[in-house]
N, C-alpha and C positions, 0 to 999 in steps of 0.2 A: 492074772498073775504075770510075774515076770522072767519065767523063767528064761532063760538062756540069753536073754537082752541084755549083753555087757557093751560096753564100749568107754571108752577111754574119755574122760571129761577134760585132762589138759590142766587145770585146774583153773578154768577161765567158768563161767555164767551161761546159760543156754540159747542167748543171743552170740555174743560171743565165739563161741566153739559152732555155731552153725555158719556165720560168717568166714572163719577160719576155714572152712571145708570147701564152700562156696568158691572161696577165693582161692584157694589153691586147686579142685576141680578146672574154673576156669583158665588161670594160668598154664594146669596141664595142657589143654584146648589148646590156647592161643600159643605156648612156646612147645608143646611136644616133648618136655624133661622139664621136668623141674630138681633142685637140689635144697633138702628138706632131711627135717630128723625124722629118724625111721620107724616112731609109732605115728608121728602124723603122716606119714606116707604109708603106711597100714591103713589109717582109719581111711584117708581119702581115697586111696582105690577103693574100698567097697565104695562110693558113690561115682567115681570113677566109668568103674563095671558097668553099675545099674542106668547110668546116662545112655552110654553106649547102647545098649540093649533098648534103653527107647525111643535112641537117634535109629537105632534098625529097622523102627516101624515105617518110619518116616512121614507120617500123615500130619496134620495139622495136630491137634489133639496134642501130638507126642513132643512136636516141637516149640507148642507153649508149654510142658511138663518141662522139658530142657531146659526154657527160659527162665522159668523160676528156679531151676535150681543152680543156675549161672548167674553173672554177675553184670556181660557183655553181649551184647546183641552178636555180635562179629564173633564170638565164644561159640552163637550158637549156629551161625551161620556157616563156619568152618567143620564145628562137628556135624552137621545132614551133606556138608560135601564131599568132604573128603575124607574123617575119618571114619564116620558108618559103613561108608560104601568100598574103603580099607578093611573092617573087620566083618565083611558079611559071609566071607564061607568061614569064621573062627563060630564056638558055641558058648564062651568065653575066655576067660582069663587075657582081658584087653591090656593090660598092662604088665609091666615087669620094676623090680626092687634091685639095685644094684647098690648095694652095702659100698661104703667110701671110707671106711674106720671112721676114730673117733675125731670131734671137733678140738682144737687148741684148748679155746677157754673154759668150757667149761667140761670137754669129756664125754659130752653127747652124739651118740653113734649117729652120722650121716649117710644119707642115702640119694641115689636118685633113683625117682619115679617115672619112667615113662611108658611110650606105647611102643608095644611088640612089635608093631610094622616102624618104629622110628629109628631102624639100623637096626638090620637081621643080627648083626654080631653087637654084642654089649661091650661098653668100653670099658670096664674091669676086666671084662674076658680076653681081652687082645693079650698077645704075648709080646713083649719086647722083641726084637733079634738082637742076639749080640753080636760085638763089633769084635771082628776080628784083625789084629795089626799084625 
């Protein structure tokens, strides 16, 4: 049965939409932010998460399961360096959703997706100062 198994189809083919995820996964990796609409940066944190959690094992095993669900070798090489061993005292929630409104052309709500260790402060959250004359 399929209970509770939703997820967002995009409306792309299931070659397709797994590539989609693939490839913005690894883009996470390799640029640390990416800027995406914000059901796909929903869907792709949960694979996101689940990477990280098996870049924490760090054994061989875990780091061919990475590889195939990466897209770059260098993807996966970056994530057993530097960002595992960045999220090892977390128990989750490796990433954060920073809402940007909506896009020009067509109205679709923008986000960025990154990691929690990639600038403790979010760049929506800064405050201006204002200027006083």
């Amino acid at each position: 049965m399929r209970h509770q198994r939703v997820m967002k189809k995009f409306g792309r083919s299931t070659a397709h939409r797994t590539m989609l995820m693939k490839s913005l996964v690894t883009n996470l990796i390799l640029a640390e932010s990416i800027k995406t609409t914000l059901p796909k940066a929903k869907e792709a944190r949960k694979d996101a998460d689940k990477i990280v959690t098996i870049a924490k094992k760090g054994d061989l095993a875990a780091r061919r399961l990475a590889a195939s669900r990466t897209l770059d070798p260098k993807a996966v090489q970056k994530l057993f360096d530097k960002i595992a061993p960045a999220m090892a005292d977390r128990k989750g929630g490796y990433t954060r959703i920073v809402k940007l409104g909506t896009r020009k052309g067509d109205a679709a709500e923008m986000c960025v997706l990154q990691w929690v260790t990639a600038g403790e402060a979010a760049p929506a959250a800064e405050t201006k100062s204002e200027e006083v004359k």
